[in-house]
C-alpha positions in Angstrom: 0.0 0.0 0.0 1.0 3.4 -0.9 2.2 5.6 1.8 -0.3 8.8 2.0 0.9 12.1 1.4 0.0 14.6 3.9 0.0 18.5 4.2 0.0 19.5 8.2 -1.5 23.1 8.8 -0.5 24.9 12.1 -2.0 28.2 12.9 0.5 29.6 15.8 -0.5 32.9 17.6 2.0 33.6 20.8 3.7 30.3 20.7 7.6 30.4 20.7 7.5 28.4 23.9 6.4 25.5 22.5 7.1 25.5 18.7 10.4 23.6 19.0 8.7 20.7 20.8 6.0 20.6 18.6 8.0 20.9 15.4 10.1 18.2 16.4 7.2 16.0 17.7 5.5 16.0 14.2 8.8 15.0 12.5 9.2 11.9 14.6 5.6 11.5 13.8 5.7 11.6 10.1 9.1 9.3 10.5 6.6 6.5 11.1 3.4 7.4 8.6 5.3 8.8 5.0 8.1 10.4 3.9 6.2 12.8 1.8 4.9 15.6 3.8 4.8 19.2 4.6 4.6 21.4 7.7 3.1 24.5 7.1 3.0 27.0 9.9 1.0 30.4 9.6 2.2 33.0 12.5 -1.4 34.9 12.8 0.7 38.2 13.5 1.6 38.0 17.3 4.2 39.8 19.1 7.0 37.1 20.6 9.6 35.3 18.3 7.4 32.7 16.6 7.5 34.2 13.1 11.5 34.4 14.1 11.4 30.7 14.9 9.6 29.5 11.9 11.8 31.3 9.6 14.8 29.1 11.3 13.0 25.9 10.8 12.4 26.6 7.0 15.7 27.3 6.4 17.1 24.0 7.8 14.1 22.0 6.9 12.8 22.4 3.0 9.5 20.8 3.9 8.6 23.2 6.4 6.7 26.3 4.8 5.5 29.4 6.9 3.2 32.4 6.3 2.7 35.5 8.0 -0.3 37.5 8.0 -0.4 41.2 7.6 -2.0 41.4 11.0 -4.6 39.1 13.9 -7.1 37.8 11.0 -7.9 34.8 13.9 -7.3 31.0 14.1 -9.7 30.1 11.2 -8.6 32.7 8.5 -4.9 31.5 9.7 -6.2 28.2 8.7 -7.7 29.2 5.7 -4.3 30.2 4.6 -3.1 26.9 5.1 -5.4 25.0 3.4 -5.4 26.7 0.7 -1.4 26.4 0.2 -1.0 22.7 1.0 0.0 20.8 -2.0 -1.0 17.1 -1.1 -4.0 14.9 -1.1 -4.8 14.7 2.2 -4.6 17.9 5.0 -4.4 17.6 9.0 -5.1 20.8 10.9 -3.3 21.0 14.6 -3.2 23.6 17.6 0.1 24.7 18.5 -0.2 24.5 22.1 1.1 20.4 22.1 -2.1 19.5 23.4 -2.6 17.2 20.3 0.2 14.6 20.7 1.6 14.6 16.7 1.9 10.8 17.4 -2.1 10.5 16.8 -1.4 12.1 13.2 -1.4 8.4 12.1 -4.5 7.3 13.7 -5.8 10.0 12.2 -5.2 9.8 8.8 -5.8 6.3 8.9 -9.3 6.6 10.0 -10.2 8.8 6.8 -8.7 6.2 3.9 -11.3 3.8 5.5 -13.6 6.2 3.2 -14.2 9.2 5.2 -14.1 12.6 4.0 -13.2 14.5 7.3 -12.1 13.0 10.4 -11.9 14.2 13.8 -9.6 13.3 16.9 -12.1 14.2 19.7 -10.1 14.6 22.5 -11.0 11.7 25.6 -10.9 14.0 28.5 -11.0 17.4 27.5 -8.5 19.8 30.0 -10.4 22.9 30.1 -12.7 24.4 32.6 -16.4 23.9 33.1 -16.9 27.4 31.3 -14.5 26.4 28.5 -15.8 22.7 28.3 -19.7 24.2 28.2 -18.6 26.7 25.4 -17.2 24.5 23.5 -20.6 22.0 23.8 -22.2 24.8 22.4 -20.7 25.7 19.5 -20.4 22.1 18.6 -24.7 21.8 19.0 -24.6 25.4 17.3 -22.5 23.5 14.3 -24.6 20.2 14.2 -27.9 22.6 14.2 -27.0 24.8 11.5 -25.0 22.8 8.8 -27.4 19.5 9.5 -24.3 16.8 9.7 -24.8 14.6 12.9 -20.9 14.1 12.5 -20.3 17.8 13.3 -21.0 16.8 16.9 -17.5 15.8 17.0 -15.8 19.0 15.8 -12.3 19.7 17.1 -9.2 21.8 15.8 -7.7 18.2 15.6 -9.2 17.3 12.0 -7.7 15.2 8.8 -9.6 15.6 5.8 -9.4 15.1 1.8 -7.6 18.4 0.0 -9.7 18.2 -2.8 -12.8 19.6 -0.7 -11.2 23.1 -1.0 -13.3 23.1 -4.3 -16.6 23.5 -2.4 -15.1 26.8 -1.0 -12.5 28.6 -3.3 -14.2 31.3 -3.6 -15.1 32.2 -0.1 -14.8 35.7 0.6 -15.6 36.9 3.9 -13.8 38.0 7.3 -15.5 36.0 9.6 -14.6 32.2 8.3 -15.4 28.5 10.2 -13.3 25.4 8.6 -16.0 23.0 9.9 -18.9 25.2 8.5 -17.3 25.2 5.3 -16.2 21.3 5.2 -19.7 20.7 6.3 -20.7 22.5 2.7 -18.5 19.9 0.9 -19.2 16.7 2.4 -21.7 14.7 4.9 -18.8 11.7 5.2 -17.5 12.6 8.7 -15.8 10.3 11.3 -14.1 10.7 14.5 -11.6 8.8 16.4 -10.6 9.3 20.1 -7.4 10.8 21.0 -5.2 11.8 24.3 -5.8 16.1 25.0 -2.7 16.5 26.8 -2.7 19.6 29.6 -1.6 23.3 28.3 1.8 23.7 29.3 2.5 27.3 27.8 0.7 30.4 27.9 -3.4 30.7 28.2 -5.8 30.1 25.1 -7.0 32.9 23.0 -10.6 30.7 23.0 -12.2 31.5 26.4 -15.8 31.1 27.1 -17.2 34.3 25.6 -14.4 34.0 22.3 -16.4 30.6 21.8 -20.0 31.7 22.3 -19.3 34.6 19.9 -17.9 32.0 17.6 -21.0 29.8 17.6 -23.2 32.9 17.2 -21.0 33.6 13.6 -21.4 30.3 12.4 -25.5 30.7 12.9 -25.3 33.8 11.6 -22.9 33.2 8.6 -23.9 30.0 7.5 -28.0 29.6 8.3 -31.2 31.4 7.8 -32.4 29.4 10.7 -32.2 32.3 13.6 -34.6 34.3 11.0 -36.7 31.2 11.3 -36.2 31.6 15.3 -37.3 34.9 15.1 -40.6 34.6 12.8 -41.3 32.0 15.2 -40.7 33.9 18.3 -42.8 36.6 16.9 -45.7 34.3 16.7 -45.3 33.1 20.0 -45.4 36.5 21.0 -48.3 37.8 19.1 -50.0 34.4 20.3 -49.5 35.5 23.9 -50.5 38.9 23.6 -53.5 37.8 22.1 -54.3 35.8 25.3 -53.2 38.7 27.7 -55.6 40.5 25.7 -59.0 37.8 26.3 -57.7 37.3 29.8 -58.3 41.1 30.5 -61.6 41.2 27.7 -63.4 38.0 29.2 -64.3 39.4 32.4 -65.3 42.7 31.5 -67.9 41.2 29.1 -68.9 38.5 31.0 -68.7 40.1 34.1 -68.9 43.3 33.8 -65.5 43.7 35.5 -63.0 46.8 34.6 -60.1 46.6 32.5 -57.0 46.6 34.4 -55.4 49.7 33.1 -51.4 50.4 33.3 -50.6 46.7 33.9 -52.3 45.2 31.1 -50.6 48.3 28.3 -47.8 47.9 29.9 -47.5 44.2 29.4 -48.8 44.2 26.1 -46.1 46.9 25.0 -43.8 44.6 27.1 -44.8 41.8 24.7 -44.8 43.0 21.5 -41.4 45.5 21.7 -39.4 42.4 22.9 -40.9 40.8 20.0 -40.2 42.9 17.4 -36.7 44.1 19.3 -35.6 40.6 19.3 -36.2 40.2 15.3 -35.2 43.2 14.2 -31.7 42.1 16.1 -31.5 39.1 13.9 -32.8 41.0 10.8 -29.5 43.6 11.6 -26.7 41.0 12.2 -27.5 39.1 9.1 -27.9 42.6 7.4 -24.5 44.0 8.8 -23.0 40.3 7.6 -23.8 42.0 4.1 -22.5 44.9 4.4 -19.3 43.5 5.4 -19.4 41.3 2.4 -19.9 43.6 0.2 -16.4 45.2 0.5 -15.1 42.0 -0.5 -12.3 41.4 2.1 -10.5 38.2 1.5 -10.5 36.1 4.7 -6.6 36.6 4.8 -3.5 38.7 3.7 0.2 37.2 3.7 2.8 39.5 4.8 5.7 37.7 4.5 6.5 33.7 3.8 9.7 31.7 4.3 10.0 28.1 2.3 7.2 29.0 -0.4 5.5 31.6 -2.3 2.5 33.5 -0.9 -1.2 31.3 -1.3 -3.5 32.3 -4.4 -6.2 32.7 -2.2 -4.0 35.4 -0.5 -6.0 38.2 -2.6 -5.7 41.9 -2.1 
């Protein structure tokens, strides 16, 4: 059997603690899968010596590539970058924090050529906070919700998947990018394996509770008409209730010839019917400012510099 070629994508943001480790980790890993692969870093434009460090590994190492972007575009554009500069058949995303042992590259890749078009490594034990942990479990049902893939359950930055899915989303243009949004476009053939989530020995993450729920409110937002759904629906619900405020407060005064309660009942009903119409005109403006931002046409990414390789085409200006 062939061995598989793989691109590795790396998006590193503050990480010159642990880039040697982790550099050297994935070499001995790839020692033992192929000896036809790439490591691509992109340095997301953070302060410390990372960029510095990649630089040093391309120049001793001619299958290590790097890009830097012009400035903080975040994790998934950085990714973005990646993907669309890897130049073999199959692509495996990583954090650069060593929480994903590089020895579970294999498992990993080996899981997909049983068929699958994406595979996860969903971590066994997860070492995050309850916060972080409950985030996270959001986003994932956020992701499963909107794109309608039951395997998106299992999403993770820990992914191996099939290069030639970069077809379904080429021509993305947008600032506010999800990988797993836009692999759920391409394919429904997703698998997941479980893998060791090793404890964060450098730094703090840049995904914290509210970085995540913000995250799982773009992908609803940037990928699904459903909230609009959420919101006619709400407004129904709400013009239902109202209407039974309203024969609750009518009944008795026909009936019975009792008086209409006066400030609490207009003041509920306004109550009612402004949340109502508040709440949908707040989805009506997100997916409306998503529009306006898209109609610049800002590509997801810009490369600064690059060591080992030329600059991405989808690095557009």
């Amino acid at each position: 059997m062939d061995k598989p070629e793989i691109s590795v994508v790396i998006p590193v943001f503050q990480a010159a603690l642990s880039l040697d480790e982790l550099y050297k980790e994935a070499v001995f890993a790839f020692r033992q899968i192929t000896d036809t692969y790439e490591i691509i870093f992109v340095e997301d434009c953070g302060t410390d010596r990372s960029w510095q460090i990649i630089r040093e590994f391309a120049a001793q190492d001619e299958r290590v590539r790097g890009f830097r972007l012009r400035r903080n575009f975040g994790q998934h554009s950085a990714l973005l970058c990646g993907i669309a500069a890897a130049r073999y058949p199959i692509i495996v995303t990583m954090d650069d924090d060593l929480q994903h042992p590089a020895e579970n590259i294999g498992p990993l890749v080996a899981k997909l050529l049983e068929g699958y078009d994406v595979v996860y490594g969903t971590p066994e034990q997860k070492q995050h906070g309850f916060f972080r942990n409950t985030a996270s479990a959001l986003t994932r049902v956020a992701l499963r919700t909107m794109t309608g893939v039951e395997g998106a359950q299992n999403i993770g930055s820990f992914r191996a998947f099939r290069a030639d899915l970069r077809e379904a989303f080429k021509q993305y243009r947008g600032s506010t990018p999800s990988i797993d949004a836009l692999l759920a476009w391409a394919t429904s053939r997703f698998g997941a394996i479980d893998v060791p989530h090793r404890p964060r020995r450098y730094g703090r993450s840049g995904y914290g509770p509210r970085k995540l729920i913000r995250y799982a409110i773009s992908v609803m937002i940037g990928f699904s008409t459903l909230p609009l759904r959420i919101a006619s629906i709400a407004g129904f619900a709400f013009t239902f209730m109202g209407t039974l405020v309203l024969a609750w407060a009518l009944i008795p005064y026909f009936l019975l010839g009792d008086s209409v309660p006066g400030f609490t009942f207009l003041a509920s009903i306004i109550a009612i019917f402004s949340g109502a119409q508040l709440f949908a005109l707040g989805v009506i403006g997100e997916y409306i400012g998503r529009l306006y931002s898209r109609s610049f046409d800002q590509p997801p990414f810009v490369v600064g510099e690059t060591c080992g390789a030329t600059p991405p085409d989808r690095s557009r200006r």
